[in-house]
C-alpha positions in Angstrom: -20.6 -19.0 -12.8 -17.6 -19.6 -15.0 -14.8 -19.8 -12.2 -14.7 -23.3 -10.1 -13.8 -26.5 -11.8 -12.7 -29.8 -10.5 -10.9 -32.3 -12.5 -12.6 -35.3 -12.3 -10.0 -37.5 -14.1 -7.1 -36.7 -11.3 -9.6 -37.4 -8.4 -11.2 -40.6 -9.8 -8.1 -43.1 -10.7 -11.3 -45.6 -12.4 -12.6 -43.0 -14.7 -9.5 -41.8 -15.6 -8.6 -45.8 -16.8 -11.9 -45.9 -18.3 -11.8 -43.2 -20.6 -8.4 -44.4 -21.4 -9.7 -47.5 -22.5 -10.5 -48.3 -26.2 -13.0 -50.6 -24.9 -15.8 -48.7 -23.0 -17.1 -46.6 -26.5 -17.9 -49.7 -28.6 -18.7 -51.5 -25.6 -21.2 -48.8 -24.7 -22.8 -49.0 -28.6 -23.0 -52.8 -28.8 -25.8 -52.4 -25.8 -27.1 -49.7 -27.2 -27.0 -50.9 -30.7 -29.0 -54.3 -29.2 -31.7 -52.1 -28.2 -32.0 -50.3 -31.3 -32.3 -53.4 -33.6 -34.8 -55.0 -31.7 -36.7 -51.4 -31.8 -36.8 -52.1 -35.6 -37.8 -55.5 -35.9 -39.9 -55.3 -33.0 -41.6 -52.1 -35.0 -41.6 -53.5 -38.5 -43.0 -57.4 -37.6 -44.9 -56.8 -33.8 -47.9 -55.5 -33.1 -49.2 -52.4 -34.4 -50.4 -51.1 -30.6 -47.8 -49.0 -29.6 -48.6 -49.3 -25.6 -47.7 -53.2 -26.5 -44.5 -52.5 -28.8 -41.0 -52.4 -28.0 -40.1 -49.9 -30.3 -42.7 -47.3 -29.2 -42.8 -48.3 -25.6 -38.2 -48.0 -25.3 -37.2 -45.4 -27.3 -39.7 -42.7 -27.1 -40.8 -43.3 -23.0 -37.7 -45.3 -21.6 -34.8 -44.3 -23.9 -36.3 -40.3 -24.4 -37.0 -39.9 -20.6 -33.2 -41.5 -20.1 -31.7 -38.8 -22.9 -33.9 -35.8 -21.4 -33.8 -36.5 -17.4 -30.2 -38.0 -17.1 -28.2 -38.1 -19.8 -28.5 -34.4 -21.0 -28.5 -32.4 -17.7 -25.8 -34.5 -16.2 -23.2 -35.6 -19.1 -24.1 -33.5 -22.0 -23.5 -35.2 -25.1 -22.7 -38.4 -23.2 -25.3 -40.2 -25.3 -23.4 -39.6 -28.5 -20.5 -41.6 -27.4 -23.1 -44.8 -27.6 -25.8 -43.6 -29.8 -25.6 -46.6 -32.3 -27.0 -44.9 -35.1 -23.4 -43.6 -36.3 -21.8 -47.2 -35.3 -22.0 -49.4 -38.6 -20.9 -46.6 -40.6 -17.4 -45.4 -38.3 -16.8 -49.2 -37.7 -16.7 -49.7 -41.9 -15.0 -46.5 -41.8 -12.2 -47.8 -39.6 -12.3 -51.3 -40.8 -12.9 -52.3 -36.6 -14.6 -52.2 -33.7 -12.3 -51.8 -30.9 -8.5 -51.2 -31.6 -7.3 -48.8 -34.1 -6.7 -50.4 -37.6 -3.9 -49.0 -39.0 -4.0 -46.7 -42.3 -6.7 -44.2 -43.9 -9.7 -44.2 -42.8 -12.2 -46.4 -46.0 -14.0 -43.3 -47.3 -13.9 -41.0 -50.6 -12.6 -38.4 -48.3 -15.2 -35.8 -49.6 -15.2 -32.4 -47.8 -18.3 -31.3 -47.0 -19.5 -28.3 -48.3 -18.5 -25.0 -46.2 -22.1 -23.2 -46.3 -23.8 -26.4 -44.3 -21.1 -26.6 -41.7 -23.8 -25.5 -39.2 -27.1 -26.9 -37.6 -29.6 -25.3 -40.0 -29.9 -29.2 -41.2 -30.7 -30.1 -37.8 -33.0 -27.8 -36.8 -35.1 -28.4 -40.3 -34.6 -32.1 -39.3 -35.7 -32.1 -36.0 -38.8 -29.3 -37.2 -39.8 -32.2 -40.1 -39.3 -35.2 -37.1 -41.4 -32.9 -34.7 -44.5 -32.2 -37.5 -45.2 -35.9 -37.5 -44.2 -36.6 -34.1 -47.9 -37.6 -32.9 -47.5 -40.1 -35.7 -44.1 -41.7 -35.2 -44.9 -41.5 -31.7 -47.9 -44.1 -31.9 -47.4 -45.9 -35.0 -44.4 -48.9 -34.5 -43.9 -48.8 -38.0 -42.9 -45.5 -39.0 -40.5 -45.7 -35.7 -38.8 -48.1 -37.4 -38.5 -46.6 -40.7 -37.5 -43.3 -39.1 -34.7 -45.3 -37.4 -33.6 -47.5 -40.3 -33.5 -44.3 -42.4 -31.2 -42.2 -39.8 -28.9 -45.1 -39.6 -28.6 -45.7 -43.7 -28.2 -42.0 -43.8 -25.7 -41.7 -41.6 -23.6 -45.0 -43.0 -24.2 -43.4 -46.3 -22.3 -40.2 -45.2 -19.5 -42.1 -43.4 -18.6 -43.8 -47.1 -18.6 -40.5 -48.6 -16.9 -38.3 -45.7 -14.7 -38.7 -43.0 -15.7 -38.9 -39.6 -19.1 -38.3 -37.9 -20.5 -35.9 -40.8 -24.0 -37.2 -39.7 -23.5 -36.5 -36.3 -22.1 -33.2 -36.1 -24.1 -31.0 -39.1 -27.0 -33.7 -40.0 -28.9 -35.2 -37.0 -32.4 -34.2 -36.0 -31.2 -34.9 -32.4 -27.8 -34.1 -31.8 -28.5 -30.3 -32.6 -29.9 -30.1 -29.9 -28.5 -32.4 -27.4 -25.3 -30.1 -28.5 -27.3 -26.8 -27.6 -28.8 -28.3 -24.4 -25.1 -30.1 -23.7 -23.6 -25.8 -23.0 -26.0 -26.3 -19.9 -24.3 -29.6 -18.7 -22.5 -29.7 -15.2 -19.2 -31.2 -17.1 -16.5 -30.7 -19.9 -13.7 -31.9 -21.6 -11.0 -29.1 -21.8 -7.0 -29.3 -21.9 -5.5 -27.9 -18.7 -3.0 -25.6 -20.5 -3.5 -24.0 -23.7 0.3 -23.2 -23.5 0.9 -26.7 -24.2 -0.9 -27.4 -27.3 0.1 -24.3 -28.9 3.3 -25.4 -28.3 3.2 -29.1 -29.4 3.5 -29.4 -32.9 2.4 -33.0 -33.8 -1.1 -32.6 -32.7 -2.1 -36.5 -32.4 -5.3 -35.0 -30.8 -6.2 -34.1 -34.4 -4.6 -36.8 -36.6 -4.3 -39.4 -34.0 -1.5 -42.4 -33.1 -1.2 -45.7 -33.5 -3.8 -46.4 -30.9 -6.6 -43.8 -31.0 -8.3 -41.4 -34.0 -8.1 -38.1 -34.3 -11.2 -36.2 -33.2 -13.8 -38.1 -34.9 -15.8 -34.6 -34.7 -13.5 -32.4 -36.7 -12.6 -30.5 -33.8 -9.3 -29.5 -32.4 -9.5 -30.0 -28.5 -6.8 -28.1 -27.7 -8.9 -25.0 -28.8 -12.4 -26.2 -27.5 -14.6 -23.7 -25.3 -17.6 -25.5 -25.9 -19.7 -29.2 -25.4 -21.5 -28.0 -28.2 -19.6 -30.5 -30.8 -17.8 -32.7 -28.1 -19.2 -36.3 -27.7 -16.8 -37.2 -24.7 -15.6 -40.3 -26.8 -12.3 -39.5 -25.8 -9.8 -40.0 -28.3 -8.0 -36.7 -27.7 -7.4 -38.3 -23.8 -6.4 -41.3 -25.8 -4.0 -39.6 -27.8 -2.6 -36.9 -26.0 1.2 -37.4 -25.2 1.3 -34.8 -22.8 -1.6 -35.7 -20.6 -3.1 -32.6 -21.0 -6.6 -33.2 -20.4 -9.1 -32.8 -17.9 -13.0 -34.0 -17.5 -14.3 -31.3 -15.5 -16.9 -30.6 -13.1 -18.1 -27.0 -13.5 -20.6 -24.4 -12.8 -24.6 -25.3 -15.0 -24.9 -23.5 -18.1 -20.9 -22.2 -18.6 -20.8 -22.4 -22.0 -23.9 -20.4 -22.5 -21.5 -17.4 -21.8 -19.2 -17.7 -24.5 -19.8 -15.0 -26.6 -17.7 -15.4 -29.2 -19.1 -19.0 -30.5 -22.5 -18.0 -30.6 -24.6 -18.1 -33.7 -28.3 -17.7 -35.4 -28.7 -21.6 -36.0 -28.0 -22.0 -32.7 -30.2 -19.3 -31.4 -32.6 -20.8 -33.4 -32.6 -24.1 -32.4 -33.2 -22.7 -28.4 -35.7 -20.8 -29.8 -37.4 -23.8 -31.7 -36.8 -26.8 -28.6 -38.5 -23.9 -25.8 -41.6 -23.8 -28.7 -42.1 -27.3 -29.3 -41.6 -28.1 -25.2 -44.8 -25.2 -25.1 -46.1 -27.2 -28.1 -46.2 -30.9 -26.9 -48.4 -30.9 -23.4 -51.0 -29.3 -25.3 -51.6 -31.7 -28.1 -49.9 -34.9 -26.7 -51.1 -34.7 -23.2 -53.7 -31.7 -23.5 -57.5 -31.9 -23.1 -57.9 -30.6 -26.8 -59.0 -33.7 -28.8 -59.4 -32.1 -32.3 -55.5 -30.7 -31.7 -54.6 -34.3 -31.2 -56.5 -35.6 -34.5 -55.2 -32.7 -36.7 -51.9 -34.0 -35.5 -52.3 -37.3 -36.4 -53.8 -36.4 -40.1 -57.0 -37.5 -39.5 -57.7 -35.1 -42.8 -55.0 -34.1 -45.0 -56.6 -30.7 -44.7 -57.2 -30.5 -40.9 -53.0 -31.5 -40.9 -51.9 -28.9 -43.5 -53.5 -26.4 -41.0 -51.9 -27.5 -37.7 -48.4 -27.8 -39.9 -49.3 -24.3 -41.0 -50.0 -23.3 -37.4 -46.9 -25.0 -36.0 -44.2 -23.4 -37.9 -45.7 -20.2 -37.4 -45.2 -20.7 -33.6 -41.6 -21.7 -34.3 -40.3 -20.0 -36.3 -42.1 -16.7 -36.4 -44.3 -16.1 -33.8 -41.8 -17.2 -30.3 -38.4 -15.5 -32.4 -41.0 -12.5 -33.0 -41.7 -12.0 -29.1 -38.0 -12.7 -28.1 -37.4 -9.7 -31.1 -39.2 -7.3 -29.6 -38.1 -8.4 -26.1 -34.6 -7.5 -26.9 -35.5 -4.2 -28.7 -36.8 -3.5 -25.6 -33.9 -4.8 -23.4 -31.8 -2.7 -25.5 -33.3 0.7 -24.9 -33.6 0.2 -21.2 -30.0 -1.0 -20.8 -28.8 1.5 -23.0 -26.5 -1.1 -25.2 -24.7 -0.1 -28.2 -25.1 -3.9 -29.7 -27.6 -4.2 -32.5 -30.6 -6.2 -32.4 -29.8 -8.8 -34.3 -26.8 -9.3 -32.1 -28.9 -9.1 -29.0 -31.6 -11.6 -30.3 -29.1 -14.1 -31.0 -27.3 -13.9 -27.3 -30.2 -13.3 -25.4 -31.7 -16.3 -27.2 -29.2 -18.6 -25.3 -30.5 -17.4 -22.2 -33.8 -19.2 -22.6 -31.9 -22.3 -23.3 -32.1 -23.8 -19.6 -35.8 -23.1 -19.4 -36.3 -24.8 -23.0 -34.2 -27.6 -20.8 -36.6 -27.7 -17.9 -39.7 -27.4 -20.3 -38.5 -30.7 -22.0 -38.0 -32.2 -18.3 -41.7 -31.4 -17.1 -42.8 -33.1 -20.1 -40.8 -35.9 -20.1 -42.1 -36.6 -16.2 -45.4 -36.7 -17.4 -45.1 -39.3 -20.2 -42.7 -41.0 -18.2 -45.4 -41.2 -15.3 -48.5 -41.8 -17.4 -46.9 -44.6 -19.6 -43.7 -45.8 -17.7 -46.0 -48.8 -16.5 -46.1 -50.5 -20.5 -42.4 -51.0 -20.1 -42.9 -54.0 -17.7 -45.2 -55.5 -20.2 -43.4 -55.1 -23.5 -40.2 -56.5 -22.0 -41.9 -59.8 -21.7 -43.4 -59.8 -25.0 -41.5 -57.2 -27.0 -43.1 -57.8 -30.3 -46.8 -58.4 -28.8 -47.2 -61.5 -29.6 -48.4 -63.4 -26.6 -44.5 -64.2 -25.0 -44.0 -64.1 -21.7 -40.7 -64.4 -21.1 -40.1 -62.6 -17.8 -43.8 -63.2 -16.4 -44.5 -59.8 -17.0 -47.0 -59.5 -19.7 -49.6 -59.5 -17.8 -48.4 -56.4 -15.5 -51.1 -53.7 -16.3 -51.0 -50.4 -17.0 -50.7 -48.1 -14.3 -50.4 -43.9 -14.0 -47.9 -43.2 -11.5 -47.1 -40.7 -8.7 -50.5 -38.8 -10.5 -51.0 -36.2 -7.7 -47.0 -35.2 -7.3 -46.6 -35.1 -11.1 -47.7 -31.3 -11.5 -46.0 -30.6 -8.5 -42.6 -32.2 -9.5 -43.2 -30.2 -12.8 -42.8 -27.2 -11.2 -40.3 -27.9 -9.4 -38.1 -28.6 -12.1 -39.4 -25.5 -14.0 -38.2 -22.9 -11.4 -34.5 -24.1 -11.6 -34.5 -23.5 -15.1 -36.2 -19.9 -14.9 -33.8 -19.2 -12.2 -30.9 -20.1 -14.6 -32.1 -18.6 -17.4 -32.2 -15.0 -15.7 -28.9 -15.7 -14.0 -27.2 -15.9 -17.7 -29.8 -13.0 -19.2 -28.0 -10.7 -16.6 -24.2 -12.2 -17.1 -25.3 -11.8 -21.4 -26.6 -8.1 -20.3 -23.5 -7.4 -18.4 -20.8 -8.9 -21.2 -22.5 -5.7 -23.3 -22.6 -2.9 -20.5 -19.0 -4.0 -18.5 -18.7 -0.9 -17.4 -22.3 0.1 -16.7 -23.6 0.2 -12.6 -25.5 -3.0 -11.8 -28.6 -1.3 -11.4 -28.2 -0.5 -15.2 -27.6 -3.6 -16.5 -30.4 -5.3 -14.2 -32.9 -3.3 -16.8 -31.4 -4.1 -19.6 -31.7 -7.7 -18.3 -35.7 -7.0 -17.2 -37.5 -7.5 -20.1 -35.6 -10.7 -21.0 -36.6 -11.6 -17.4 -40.5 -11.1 -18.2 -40.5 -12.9 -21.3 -38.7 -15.8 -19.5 -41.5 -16.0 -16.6 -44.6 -15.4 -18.7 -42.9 -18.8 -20.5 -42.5 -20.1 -17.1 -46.5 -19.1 -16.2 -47.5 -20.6 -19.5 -45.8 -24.0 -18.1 -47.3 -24.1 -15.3 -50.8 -23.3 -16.1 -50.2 -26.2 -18.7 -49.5 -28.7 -16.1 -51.4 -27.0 -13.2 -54.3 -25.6 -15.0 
């Protein structure tokens, strides 16, 4: 799995320009940027009907089924090299927008504090976005605060630390965009190791007089992961040498690097496969008090599903995968501990958490892709009509090939999942026969397809 790579940068002379260019990054956040100010004002002044808003209608149908269907699978963390929320904050930090101004970057220069450099932010982040999700989901409003508030947060950060502090150990979304960017079909590596080590200036890191160091705190010439890699490019930028290459490589290689993983990290695959479980039954299920103790009908009737939700997540899914592994362990006869076990094993149900989010994301996109026609005539839902759209109506698509396309994306992401179970399974028993190692890898197998059957009856059943 871990073997072929191409080098897409030597066989494409236009993307190797591109991502030499200063231009394309702010280029690609000024669009972006568009769009996410007129979610705001559309959310805070139009209409309160979210299947006539702008806001509701482009970022959590248009812009989610974009990030989950495309963007992820394909690029990785592609979108954070134009996610716009970071942008006002690194363009005060820099004092510009395209060219590098020269000098310090305009921040206290704060370090931020060792014990938080990890996602454990994120994931409670993304658990706190997730409780109220069948509210910010529906109501324009609270969209808009929710997006005002990430990108005050993260300005507020850039003032007080250097670089993309936000980014890397605080947003609700890129933890796991970073988790689910390890399955991407791409990465940006240097083509010789041997060279950095030897290069003592390092302009990857501290940067030149025309591109930043790594606005992620990373040093590329070490990188084995997308995890913390936003493809911005200002190592390529910087790099005397040349030594970089945008490869295209085996799905899910970075899922086998043993020696980065971690429990947040395990965690967060453990909490996105959950919630992906979670979602089709009270957003799209048949269960209509679910739905209402979502949306807080009662404060009571909510306090019970919140109650009920983080038990799924964080006790009752990393409780199964626990004893899945204890199990795993005895029939493969691995020396590992558990807790070691849980926490590598727990990557290989990252793909299926992957194709969960996909199946999902084709349903909403299918049941309520139709209001984008609408909105884009009369964003704010005020009676415009500026492309002679408004009056498009509202209209389920492809409804009898929606299951099917579901499964059909689930079944790749099993496959995958039990494909790096066994390579995990065999990194702990090198030396064991296959037919060893394929029982050590079993039980992880059954929990992965009893997942997979839950799915399936969700969107079949």
């Amino acid at each position: 799995m871990d073997d072929a790579r191409l080098d897409l940068l030597a066989r494409l002379p236009w993307l190797r320009r591109a991502f030499r260019s200063r231009l394309w990054q702010p280029a690609a956040m000024l669009v972006t940027l568009g769009f996410f100010v007129s979610a705001i004002l559309t959310g805070l002044l139009g209409t309160p009907a979210g299947s006539r808003n702008f806001g509701i209608v482009f970022v959590w149908i248009v812009w989610w089924a974009l990030l989950i269907l495309m963007l992820i699978p394909l690029g990785g963390r592609l979108w954070c090299a134009m996610c716009p929320i970071p942008a006002p904050g690194e363009w005060l930090q820099r004092r510009g927008v395209v060219q590098r101004t020269p000098g310090r970057l305009r921040t206290l220069g704060l370090q931020w504090p060792r014990r938080l450099r990890n996602i454990w932010l994120q994931n409670a982040g993304f658990l706190l976005v997730a409780l109220f999700s069948a509210i910010i989901l529906t109501r324009p409003s609270i969209t808009a605060w929710v997006l005002l508030g990430f990108v005050l947060l993260s300005s507020a950060l850039s003032l007080l630390y250097e670089n993309r502090i936000f980014c890397r150990y605080v947003c609700p979304v890129g933890g796991f965009i970073g988790l689910y960017s390890l399955i991407a079909p791409v990465e940006l590596r240097v083509k010789e190791r041997a060279i950095c080590r030897a290069h003592g200036s390092k302009e990857c890191v501290v940067g030149t007089a025309g591109s930043y160091g790594c606005p992620w705190l990373l040093y590329p010439g070490g990188m084995r992961r997308n995890a913390a890699c936003n493809l911005c490019a200002e190592c390529v930028r910087g790099c005397p040498k040349d030594n970089f290459a945008l490869n295209l490589r085996p799905p899910g290689s970075d899922l086998l690097v043993g020696a980065e993983r971690r429990l947040d990290e395990a965690y967060k695959s453990l909490i996105m496969l959950a919630c992906a479980l979670i979602y089709p039954v009270v957003l799209l299920g048949p269960w209509g008090w679910l739905k209402d103790l979502a949306n807080m009908q009662t404060l009571a009737g909510w306090v019970v599903y919140a109650f009920g939700f983080l038990v799924i997540n964080l006790l009752l899914l990393p409780g199964l995968l626990w004893l899945t592994v204890s199990a795993a362990r005895r029939l493969g006869g691995m020396s590992a501990s558990r807790s070691t076990l849980f926490v590598d094993y727990a990557y290989a149900v990252a793909p299926l958490g992957l194709a969960g989010w996909m199946a999902f994301s084709l349903s909403f996109l299918f049941v309520n892709g139709s209001y984008a026609l609408a909105v884009l005539s009369d964003p704010f839902g005020w009676g415009w009509d500026m492309l002679g759209t408004a009056q498009v109506p509202w209209r389920p698509q492809m409804s009898a090939w929606t299951p099917i396309l579901q499964v059909l994306t689930l079944l790749p992401g099993l496959l995958l999942s039990i494909v790096v179970a066994y390579r995990i399974s065999r990194q702990h028993s090198p030396a064991a026969p296959s037919q060893r190692v394929w029982w050590g890898t079993l039980p992880v197998a059954v929990f992965q397809t009893t997942v997979t059957l839950v799915f399936v009856w969700l969107y079949l059943g």
